[in-house]
MOPAC internal coordinates of N, CA, C and O (Angstrom, degrees):
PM7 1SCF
backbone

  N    0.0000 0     0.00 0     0.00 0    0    0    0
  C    1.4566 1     0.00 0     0.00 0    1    0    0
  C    1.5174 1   107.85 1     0.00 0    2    1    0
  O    1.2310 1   120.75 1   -57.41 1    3    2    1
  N    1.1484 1   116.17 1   122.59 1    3    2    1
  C    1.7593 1   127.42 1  -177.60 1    5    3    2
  C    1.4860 1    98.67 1   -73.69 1    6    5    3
  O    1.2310 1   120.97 1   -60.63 1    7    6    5
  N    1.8206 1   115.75 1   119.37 1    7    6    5
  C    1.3547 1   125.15 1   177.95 1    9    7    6
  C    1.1707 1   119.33 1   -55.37 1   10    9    7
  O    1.2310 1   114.33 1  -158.37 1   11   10    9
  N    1.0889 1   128.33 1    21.63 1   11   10    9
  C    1.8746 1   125.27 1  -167.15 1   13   11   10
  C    1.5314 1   110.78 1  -129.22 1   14   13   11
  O    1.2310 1   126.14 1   179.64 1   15   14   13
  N    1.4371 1   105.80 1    -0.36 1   15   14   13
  C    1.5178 1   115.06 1  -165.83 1   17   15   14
  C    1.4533 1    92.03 1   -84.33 1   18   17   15
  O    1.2310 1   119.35 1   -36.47 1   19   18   17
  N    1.3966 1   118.84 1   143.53 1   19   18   17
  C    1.3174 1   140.10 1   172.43 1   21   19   18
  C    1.8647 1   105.29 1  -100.67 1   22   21   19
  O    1.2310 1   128.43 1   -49.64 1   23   22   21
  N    1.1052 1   101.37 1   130.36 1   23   22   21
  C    1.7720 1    90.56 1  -175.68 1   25   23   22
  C    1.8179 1    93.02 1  -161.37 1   26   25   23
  O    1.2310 1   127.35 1   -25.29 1   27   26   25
  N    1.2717 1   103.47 1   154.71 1   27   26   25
  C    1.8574 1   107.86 1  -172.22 1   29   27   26
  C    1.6306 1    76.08 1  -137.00 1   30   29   27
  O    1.2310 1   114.14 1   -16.78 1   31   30   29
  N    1.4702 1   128.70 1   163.22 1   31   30   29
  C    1.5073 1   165.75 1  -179.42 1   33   31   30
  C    1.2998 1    99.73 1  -134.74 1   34   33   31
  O    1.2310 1   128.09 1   -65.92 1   35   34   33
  N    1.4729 1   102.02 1   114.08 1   35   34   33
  C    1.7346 1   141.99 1  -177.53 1   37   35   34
  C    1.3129 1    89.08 1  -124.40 1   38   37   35
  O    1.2310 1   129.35 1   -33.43 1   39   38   37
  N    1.6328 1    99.59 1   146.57 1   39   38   37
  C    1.5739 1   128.75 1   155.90 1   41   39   38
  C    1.2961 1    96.10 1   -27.78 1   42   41   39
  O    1.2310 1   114.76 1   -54.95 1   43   42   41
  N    1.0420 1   127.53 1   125.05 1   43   42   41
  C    1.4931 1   135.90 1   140.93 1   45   43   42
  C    1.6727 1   104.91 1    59.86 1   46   45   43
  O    1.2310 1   120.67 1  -144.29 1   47   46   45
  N    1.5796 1   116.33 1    35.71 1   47   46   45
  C    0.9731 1   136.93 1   149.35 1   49   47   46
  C    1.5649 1   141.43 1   179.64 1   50   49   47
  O    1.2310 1   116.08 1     4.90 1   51   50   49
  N    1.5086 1   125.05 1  -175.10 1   51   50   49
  C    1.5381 1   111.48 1  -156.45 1   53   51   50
  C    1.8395 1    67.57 1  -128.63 1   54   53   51
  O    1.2310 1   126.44 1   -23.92 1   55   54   53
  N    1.8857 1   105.22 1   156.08 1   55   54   53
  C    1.3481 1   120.59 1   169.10 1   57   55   54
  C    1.3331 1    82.11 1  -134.52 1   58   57   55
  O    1.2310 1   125.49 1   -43.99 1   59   58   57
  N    1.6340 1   107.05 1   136.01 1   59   58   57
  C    1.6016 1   122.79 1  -177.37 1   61   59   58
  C    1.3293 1    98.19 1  -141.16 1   62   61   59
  O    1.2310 1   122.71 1   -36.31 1   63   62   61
  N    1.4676 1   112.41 1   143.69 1   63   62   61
  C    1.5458 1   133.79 1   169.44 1   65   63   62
  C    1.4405 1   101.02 1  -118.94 1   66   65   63
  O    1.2310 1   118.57 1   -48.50 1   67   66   65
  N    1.3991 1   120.33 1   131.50 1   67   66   65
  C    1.3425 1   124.30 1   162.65 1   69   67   66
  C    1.3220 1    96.43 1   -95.82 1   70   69   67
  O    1.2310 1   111.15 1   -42.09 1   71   70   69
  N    1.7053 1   134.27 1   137.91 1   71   70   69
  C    1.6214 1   116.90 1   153.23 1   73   71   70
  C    1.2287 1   137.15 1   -71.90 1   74   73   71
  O    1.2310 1   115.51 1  -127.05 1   75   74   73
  N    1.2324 1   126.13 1    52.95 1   75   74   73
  C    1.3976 1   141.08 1   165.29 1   77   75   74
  C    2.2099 1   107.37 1  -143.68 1   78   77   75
  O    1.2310 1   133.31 1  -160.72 1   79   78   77
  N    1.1509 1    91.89 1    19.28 1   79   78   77
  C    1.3215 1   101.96 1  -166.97 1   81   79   78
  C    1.2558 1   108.84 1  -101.59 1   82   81   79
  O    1.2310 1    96.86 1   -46.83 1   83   82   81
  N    1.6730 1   158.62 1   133.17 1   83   82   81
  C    1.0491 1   158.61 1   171.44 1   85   83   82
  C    1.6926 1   117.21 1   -74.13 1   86   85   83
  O    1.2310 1   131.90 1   140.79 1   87   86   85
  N    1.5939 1    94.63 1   -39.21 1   87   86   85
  C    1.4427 1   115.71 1   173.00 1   89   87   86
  C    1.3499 1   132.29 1  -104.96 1   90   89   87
  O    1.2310 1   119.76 1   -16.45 1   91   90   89
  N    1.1536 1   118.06 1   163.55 1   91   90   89
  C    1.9828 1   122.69 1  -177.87 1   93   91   90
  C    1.2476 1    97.58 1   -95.93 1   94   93   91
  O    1.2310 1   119.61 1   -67.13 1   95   94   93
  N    1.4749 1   118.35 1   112.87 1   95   94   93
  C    1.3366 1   116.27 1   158.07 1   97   95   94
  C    1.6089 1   126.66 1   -75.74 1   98   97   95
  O    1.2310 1   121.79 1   -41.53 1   99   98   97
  N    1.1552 1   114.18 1   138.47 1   99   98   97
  C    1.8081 1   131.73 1   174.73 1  101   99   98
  C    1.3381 1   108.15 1   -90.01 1  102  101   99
  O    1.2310 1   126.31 1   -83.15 1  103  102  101
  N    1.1947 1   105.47 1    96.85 1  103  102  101
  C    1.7360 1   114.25 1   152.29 1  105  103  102
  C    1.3597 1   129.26 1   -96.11 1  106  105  103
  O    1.2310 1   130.57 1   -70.28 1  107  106  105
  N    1.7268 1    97.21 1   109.72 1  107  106  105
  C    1.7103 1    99.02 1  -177.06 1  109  107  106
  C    1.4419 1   119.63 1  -113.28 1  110  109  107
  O    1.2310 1   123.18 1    23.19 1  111  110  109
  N    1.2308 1   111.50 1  -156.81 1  111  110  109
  C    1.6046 1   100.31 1   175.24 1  113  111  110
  C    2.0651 1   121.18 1    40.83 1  114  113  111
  O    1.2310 1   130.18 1    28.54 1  115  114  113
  N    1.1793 1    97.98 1  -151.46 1  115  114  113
  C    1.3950 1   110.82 1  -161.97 1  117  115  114
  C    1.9565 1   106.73 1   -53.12 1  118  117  115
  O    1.2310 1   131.66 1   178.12 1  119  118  117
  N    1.6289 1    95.09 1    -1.88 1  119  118  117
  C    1.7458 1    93.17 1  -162.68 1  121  119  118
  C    1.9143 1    83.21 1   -97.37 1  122  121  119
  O    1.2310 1   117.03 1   155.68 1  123  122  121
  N    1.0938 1   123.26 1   -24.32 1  123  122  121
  C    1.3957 1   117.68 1   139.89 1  125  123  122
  C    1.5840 1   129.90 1     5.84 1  126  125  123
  O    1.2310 1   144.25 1    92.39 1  127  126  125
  N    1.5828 1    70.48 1   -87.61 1  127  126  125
  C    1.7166 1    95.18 1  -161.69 1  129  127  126
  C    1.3866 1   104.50 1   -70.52 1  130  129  127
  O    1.2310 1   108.63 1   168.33 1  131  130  129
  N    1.1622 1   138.88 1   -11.67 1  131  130  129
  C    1.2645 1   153.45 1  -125.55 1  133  131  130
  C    1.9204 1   103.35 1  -141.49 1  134  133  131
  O    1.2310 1   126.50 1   160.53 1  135  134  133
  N    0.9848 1   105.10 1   -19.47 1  135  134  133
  C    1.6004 1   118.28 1  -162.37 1  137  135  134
  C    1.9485 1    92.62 1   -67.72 1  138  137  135
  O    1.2310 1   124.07 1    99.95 1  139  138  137
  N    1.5160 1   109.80 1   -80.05 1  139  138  137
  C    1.5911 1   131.18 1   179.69 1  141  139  138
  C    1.5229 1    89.31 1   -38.06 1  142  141  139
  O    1.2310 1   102.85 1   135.54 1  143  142  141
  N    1.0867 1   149.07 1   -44.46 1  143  142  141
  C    1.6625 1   137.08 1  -174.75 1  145  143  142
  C    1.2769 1   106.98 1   -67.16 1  146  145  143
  O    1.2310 1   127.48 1   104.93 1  147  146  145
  N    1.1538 1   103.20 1   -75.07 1  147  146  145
  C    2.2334 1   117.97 1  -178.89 1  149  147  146
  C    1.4298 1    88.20 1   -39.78 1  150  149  147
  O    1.2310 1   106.51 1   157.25 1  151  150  149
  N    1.5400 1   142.68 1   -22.75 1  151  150  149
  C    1.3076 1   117.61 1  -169.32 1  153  151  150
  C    1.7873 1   108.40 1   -97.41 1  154  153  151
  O    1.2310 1   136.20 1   175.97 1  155  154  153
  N    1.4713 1    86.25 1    -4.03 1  155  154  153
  C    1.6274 1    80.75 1  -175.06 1  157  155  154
  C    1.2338 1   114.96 1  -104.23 1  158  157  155
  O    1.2310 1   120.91 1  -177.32 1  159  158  157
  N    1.4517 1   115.86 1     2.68 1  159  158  157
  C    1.8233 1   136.98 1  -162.05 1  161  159  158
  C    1.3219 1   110.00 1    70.75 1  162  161  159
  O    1.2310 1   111.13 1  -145.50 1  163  162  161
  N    1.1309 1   134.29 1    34.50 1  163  162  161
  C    1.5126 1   138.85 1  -178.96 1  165  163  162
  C    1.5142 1   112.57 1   -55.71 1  166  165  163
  O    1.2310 1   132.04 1   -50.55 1  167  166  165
  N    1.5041 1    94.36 1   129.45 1  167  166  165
  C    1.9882 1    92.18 1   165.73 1  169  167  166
  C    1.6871 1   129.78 1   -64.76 1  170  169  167
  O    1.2310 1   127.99 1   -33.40 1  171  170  169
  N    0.9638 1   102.23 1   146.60 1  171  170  169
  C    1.5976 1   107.70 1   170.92 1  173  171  170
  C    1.0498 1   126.95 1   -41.92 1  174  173  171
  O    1.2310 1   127.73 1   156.26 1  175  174  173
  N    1.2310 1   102.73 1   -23.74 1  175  174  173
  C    1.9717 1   111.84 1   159.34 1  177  175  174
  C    1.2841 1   107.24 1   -47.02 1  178  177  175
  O    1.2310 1   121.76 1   117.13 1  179  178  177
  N    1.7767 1   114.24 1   -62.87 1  179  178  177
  C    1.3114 1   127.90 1  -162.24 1  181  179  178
  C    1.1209 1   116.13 1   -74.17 1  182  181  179
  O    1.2310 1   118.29 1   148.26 1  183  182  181
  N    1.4687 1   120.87 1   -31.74 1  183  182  181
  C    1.6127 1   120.68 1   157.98 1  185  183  182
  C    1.2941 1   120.99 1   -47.83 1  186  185  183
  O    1.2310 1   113.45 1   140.37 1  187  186  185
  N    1.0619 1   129.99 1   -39.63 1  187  186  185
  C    1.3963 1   138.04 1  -147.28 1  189  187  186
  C    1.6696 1   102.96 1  -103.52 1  190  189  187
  O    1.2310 1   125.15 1   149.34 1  191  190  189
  N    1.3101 1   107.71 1   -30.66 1  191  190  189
  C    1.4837 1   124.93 1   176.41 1  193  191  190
  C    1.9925 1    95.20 1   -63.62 1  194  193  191
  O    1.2310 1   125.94 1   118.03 1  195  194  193
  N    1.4644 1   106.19 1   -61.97 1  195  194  193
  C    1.8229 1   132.13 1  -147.96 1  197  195  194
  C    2.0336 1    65.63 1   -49.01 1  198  197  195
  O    1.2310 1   127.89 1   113.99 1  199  198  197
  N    1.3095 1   102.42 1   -66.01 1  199  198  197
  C    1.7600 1   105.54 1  -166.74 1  201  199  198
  C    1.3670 1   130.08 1   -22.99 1  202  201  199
  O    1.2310 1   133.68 1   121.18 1  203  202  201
  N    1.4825 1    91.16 1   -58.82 1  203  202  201
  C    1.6702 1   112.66 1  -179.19 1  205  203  202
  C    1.7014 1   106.19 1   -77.64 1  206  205  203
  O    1.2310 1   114.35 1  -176.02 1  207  206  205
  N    1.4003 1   128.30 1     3.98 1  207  206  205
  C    1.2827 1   133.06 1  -166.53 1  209  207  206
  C    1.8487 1    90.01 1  -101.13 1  210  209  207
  O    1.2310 1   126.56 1   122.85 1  211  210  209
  N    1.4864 1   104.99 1   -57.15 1  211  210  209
  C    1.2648 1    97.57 1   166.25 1  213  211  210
  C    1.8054 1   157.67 1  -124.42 1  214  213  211
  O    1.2310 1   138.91 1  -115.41 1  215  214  213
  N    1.4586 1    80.94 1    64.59 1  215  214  213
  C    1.3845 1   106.37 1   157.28 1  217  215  214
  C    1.7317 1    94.64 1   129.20 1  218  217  215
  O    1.2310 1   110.34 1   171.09 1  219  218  217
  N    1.4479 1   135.75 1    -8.91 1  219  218  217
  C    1.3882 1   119.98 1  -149.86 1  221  219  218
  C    1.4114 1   100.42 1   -97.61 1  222  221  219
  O    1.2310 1   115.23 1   -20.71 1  223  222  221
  N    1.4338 1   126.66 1   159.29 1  223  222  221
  C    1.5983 1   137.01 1  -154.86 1  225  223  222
  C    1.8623 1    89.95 1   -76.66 1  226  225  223
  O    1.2310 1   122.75 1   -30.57 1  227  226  225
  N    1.1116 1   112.34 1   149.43 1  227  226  225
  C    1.7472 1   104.21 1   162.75 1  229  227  226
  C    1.5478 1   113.62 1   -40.21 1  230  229  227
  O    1.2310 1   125.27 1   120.69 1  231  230  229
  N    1.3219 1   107.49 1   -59.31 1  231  230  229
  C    1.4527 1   129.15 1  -161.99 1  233  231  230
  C    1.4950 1   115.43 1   -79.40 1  234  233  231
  O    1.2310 1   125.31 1  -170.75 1  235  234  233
  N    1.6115 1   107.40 1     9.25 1  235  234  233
  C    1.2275 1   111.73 1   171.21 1  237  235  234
  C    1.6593 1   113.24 1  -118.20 1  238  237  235
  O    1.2310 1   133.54 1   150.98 1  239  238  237
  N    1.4995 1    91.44 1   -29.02 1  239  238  237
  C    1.4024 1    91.49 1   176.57 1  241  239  238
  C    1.6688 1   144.76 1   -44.04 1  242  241  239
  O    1.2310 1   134.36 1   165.76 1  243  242  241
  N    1.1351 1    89.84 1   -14.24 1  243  242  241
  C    1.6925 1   101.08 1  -176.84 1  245  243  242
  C    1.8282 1   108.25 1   -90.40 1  246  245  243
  O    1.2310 1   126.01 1   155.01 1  247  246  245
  N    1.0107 1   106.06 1   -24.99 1  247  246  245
  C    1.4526 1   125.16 1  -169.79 1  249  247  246
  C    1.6188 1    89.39 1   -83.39 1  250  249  247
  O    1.2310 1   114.92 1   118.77 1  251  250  249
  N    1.4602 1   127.24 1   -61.23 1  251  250  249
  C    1.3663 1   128.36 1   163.05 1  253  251  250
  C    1.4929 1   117.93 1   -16.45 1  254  253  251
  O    1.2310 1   130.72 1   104.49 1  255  254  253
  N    1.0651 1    96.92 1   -75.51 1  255  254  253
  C    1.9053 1   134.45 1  -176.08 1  257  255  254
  C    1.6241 1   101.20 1   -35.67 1  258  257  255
  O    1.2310 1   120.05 1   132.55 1  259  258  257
  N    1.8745 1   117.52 1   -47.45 1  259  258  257
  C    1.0236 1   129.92 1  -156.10 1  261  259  258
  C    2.0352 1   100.72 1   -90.52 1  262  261  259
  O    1.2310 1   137.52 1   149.08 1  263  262  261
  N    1.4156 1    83.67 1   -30.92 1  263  262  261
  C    1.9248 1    93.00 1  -174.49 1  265  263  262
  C    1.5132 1   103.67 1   -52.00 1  266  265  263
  O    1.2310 1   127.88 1   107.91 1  267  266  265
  N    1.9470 1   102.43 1   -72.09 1  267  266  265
  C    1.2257 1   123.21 1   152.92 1  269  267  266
  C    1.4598 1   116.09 1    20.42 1  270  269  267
  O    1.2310 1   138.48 1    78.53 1  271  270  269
  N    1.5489 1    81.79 1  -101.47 1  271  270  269
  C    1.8423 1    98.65 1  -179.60 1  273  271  270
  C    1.2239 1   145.05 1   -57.35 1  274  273  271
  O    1.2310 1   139.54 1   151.14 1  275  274  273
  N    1.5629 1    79.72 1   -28.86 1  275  274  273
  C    1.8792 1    91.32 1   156.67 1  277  275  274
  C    1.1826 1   147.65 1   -35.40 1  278  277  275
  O    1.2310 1   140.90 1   109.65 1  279  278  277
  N    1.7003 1    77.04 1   -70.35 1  279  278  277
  C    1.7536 1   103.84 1   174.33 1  281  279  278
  C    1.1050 1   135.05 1   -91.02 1  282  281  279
  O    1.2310 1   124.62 1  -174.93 1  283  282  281
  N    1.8068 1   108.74 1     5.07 1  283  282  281
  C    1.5184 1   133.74 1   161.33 1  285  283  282
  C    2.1144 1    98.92 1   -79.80 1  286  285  283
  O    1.2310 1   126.38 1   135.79 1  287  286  285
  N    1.2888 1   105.34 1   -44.21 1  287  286  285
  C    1.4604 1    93.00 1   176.29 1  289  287  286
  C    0.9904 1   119.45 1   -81.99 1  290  289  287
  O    1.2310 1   112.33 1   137.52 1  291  290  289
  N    1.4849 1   132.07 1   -42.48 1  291  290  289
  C    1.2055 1   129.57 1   167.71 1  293  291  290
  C    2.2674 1   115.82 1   -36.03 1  294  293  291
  O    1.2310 1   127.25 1   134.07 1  295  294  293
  N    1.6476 1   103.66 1   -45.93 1  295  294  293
  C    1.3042 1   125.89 1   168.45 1  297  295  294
  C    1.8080 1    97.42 1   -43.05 1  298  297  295
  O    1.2310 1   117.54 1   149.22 1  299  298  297
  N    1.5637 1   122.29 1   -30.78 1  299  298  297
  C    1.6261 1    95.71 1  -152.14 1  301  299  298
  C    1.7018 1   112.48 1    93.31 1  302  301  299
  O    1.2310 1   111.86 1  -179.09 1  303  302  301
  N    1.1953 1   132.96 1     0.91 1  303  302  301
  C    1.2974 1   117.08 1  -154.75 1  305  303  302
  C    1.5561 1   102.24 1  -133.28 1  306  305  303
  O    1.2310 1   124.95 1   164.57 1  307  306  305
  N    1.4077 1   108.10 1   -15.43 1  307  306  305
  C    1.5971 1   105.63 1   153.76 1  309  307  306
  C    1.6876 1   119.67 1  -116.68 1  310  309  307
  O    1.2310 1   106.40 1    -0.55 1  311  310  309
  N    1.1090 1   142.88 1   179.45 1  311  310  309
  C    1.5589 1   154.00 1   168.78 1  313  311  310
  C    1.0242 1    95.56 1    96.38 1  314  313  311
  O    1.2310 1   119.35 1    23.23 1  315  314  313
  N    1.5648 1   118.85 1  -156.77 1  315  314  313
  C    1.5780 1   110.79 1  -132.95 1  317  315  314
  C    2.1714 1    86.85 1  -142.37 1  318  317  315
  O    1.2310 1   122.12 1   171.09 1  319  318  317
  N    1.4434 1   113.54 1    -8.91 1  319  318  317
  C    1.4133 1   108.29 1   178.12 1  321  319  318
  C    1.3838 1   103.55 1  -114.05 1  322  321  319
  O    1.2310 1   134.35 1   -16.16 1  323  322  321
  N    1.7955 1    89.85 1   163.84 1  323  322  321
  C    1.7742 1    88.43 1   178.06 1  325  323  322
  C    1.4561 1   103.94 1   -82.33 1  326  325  323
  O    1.2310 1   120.10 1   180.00 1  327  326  325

């Protein structure tokens, strides 16, 4: 998780600012469950676990894990450049 991100935890969701971002991204669902880990540097173990904790198939979870991160980096709100 890139230290500069501004983000508040809502009921049944995460509001994230990347600073190079114009917009507030909405993270719902499984990127949820997943948010409190990515903030702690959690392994892929623990991602994949946070998944299957809430609600996702074992055998989907990794595919989850991968959606996730994507579209949190793609967002600006994970990797390591601005």
């Amino acid at each position: 998780m890139r230290p500069d991100v501004c983000w508040r935890v809502l009921p049944g969701e995460v509001l994230a600012l990347a600073p190079t971002a114009d917009n507030v991204t909405s993270i719902r669902g499984a990127g949820v469950a997943l948010w409190g880990s990515l903030l702690d540097g959690a392994s892929r173990a623990t991602l994949e676990g946070d998944a299957v904790r809430a609600g996702c198939p074992v055998d989907r979870a990794p595919g989850v894990v991968d959606e996730v991160i994507g579209a949190l980096t793609d967002a600006g709100l994970i990797g390591s450049g601005p």
